[in-house]
TITI-696483 format. One record per atom (N, C-alpha, C): x, y negated, z negated; residue in one letter. Coordinates in steps of 0.05 Angstrom, whole numbers, padded with zeros to 5 digits, always signed. Atoms other than C-alpha are relative to their C-alpha. Last residue first. Example, Ala and Ser with C-alpha at 12.3 -4.5 7.8 and 13.67 -1.06 7.14 Angstrom:
-00016+00024+00001S;+00273+00021-00143S;-00015-00022-00014S;+00018+00024+00000A;+00246+00090-00156A;+00018-00024+00000A;
//
This chain:
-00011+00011+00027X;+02523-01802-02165X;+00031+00000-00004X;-00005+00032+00000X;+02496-01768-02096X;+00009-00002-00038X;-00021+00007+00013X;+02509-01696-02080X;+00005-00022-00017X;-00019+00022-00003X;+02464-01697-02023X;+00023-00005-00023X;-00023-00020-00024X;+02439-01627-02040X;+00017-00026+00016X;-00016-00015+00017X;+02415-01655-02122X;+00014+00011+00031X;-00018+00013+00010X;+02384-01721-02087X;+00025+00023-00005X;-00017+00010-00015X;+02348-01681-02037X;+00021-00015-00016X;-00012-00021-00010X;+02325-01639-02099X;+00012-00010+00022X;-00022-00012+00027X;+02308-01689-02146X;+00019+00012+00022X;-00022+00015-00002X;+02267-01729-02085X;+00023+00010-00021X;-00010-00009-00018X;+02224-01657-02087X;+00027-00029+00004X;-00016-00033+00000X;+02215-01655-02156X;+00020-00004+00027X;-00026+00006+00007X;+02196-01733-02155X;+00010+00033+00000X;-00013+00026-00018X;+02141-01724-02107X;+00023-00001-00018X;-00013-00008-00019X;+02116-01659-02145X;+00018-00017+00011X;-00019-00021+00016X;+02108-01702-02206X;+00013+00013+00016X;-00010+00018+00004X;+02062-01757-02163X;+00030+00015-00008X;-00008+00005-00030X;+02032-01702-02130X;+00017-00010-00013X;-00024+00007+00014X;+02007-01673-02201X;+00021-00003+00026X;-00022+00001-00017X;+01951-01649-02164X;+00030+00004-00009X;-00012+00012-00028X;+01900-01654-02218X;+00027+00019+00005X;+00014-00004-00017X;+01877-01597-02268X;+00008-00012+00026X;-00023-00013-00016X;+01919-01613-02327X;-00005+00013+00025X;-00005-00030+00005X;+01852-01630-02366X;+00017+00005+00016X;+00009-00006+00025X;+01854-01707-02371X;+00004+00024-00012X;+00032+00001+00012X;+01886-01707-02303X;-00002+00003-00033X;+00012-00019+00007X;+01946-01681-02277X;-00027+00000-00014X;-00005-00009+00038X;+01966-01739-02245X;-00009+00024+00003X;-00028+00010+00000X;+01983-01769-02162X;+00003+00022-00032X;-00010-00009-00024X;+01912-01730-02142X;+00033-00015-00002X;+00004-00027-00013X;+01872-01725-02202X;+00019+00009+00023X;-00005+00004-00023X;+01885-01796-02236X;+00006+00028+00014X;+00025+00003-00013X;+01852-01806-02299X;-00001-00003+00038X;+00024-00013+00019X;+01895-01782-02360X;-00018-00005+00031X;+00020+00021-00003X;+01967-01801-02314X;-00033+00009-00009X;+00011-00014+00025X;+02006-01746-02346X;-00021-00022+00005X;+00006+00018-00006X;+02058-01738-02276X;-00033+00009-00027X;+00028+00014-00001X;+02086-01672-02292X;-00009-00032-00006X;+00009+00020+00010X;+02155-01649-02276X;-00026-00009-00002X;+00020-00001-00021X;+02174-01577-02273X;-00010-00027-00018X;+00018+00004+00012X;+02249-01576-02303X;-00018-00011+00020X;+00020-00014-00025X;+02298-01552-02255X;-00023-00008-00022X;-00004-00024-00016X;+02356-01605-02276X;-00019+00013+00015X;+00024-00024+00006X;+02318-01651-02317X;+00004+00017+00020X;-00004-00006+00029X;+02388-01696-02318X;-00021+00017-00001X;-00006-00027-00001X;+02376-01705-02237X;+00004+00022-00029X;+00019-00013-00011X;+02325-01755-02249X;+00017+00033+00000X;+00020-00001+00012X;+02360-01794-02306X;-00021+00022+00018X;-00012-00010+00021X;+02426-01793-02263X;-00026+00008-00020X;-00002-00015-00016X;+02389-01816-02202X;+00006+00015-00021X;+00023-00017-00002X;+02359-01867-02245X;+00000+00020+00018X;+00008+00000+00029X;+02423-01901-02268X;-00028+00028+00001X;-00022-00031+00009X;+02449-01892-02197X;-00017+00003-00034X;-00013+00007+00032X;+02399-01954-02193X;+00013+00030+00004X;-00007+00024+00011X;+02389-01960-02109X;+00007-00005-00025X;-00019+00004-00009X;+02389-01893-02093X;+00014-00030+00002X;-00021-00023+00015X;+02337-01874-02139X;+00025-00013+00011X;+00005+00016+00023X;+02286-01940-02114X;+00031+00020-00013X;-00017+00025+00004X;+02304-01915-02046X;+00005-00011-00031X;-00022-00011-00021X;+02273-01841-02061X;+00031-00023-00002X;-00020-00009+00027X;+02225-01872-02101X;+00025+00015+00003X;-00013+00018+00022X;+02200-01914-02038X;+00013+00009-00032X;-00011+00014-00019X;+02206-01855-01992X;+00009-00029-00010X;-00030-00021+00003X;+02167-01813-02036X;+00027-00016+00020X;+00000-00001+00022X;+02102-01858-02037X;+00028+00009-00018X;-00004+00032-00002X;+02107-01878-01969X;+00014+00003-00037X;-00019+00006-00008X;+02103-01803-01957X;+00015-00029+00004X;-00015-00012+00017X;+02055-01784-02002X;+00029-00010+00016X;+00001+00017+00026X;+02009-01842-01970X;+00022+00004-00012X;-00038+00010+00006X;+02028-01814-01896X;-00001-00012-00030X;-00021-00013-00018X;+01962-01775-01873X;+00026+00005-00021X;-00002-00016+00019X;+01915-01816-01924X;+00021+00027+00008X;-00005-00004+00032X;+01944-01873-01894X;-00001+00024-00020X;-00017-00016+00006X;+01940-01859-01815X;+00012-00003-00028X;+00011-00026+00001X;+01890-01906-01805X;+00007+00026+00004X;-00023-00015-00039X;+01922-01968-01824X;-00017+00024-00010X;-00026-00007-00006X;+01871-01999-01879X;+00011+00014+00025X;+00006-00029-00004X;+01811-02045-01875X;+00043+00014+00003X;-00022-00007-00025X;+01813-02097-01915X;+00002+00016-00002X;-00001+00015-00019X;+01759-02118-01961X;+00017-00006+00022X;+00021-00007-00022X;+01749-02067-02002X;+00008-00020+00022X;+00015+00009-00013X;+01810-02075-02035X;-00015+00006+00021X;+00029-00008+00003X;+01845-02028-02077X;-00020-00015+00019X;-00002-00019-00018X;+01918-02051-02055X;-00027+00014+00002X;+00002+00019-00028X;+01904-02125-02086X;+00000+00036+00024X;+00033+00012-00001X;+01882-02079-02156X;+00009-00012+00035X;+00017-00015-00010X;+01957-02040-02140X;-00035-00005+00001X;-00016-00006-00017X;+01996-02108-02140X;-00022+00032+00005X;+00015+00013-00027X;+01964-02132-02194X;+00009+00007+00029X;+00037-00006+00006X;+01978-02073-02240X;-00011-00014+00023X;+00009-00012-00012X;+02053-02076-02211X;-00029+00008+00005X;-00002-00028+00010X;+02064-02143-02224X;-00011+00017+00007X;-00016-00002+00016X;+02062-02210-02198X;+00012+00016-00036X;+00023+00003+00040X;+02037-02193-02141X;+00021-00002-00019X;-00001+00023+00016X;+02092-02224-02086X;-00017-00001-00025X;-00022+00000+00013X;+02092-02156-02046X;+00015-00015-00016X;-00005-00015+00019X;+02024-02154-02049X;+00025+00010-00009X;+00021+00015+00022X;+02011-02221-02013X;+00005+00020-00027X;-00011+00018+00019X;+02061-02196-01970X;-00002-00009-00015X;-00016-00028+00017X;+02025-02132-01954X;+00017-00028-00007X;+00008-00012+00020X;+01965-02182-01939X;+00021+00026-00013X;-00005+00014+00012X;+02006-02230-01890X;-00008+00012-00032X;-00028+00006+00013X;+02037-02168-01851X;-00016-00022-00029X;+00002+00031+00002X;+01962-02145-01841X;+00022-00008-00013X;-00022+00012-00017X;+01983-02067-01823X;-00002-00029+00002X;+00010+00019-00019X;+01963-02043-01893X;+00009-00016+00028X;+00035-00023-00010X;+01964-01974-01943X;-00004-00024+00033X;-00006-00016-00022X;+02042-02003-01942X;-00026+00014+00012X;-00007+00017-00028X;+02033-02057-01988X;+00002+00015+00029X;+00030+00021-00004X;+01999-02016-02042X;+00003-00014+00031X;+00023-00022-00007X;+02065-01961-02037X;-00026-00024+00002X;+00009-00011-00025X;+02109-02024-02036X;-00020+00021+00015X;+00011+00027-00009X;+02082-02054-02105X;+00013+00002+00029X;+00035+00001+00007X;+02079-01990-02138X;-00002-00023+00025X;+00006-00020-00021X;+02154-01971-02124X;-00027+00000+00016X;-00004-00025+00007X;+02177-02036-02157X;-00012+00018+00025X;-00004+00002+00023X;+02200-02107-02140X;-00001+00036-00011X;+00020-00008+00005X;+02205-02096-02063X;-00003+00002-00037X;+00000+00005+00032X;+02255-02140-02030X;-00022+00015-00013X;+00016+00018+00021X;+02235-02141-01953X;+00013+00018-00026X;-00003+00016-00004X;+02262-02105-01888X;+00000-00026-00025X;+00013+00013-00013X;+02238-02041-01898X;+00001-00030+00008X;+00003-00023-00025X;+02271-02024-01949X;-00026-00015+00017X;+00004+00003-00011X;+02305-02059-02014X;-00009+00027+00024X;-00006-00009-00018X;+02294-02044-02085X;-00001-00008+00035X;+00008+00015-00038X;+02273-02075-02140X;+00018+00018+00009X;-00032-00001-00011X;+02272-02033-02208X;-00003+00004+00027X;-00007+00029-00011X;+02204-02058-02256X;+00039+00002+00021X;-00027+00007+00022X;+02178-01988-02276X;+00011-00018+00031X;-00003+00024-00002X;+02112-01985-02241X;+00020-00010-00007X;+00004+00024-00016X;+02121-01928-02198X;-00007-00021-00012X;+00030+00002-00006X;+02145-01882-02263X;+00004-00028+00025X;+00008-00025-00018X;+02220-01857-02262X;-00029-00010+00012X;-00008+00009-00023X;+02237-01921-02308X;-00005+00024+00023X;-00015-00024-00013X;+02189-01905-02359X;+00006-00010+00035X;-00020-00003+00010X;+02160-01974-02383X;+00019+00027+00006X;-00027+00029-00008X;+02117-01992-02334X;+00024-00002-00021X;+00001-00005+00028X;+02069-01917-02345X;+00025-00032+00001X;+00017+00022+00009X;+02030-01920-02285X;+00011-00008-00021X;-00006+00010-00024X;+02055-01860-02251X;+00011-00035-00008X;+00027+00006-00018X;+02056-01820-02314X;+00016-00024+00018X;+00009+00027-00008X;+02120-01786-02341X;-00032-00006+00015X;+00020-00004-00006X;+02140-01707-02370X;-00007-00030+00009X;-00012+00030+00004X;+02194-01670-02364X;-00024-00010+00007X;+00009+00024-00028X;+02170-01594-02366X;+00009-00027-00011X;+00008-00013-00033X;+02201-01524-02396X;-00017-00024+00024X;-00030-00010-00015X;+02237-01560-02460X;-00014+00009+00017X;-00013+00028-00012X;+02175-01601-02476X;+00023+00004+00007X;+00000+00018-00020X;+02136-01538-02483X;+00015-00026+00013X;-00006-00021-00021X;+02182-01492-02524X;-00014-00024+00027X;-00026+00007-00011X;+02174-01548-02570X;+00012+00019+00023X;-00010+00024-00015X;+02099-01542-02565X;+00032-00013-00005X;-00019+00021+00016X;+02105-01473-02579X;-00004-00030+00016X;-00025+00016-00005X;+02059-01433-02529X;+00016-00025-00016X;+00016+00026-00013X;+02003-01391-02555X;+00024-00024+00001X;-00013+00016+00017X;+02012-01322-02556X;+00000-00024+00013X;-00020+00025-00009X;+01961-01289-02520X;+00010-00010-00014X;+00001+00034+00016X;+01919-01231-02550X;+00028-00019+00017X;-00028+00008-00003X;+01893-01172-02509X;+00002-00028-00012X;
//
């Protein structure tokens, strides 16, 4: 049996496609669009998800003053503080909760999210298995799911 072998314009019409990491794509957690929640100013999505792995107010402050998202997720990497222990629980949900707000705060990017209608989004991060699809399309593609599903409360709220 022979397989035909999928148009890559056929592909880029059936998925939308961003990495997590990517600071220029405003969809991606580092793209630079503050938001408030939780009490505090949060520059991007990246730099509350890091802040949130931790219940040491002065060390999620520390990372909510990196002064960017890169540094902001190296200060969230740290060995040296131990995290809340209900993180790997709630990560996706810190994670979705700040892009969520981040949407509802730029209409700009509610409009940009809902614009890929039902398109299946993939997160293209080359080396990240469980937010990306990995090198070989293999990861999770959480990060991708995570915006599907904020598409879709956005698209039954009506919002814009």
């Amino acid at each position: 049996m022979f397989f035909k072998h999928q148009d890559s314009r056929e592909l880029e019409k059936s998925r939308y496609e961003v990495a997590r990491d990517d600071i220029t794509h405003p969809l991606s957690a580092y793209a630079p669009y503050a938001f408030e929640l939780d009490g505090a100013e949060w520059p991007s999505v990246e730099h509350y998800y890091q802040a949130m792995k931790f219940e040491d107010a002065e060390y999620r402050e520390l990372i909510r003053a990196a002064e960017n998202p890169a540094r902001a997720a190296k200060l969230g990497k740290a060995r040296f503080k131990k995290r809340r222990k209900d993180w790997k629980k709630n990560s996706v949900t810190y994670m979705t909760r700040g892009t969520y707000i981040k949407c509802r705060t730029h209409t700009e990017l509610t409009e940009m999210l809902l614009a890929t209608e039902e398109l299946d989004i993939k997160d293209l991060t080359m080396y990240d298995y469980f937010w990306g699809s990995g090198r070989d399309m293999r990861g999770q593609n959480r990060f991708g799911k995570m915006l599907m599903g904020v598409r879709q409360k956005l698209k039954q709220e009506g919002t814009v």
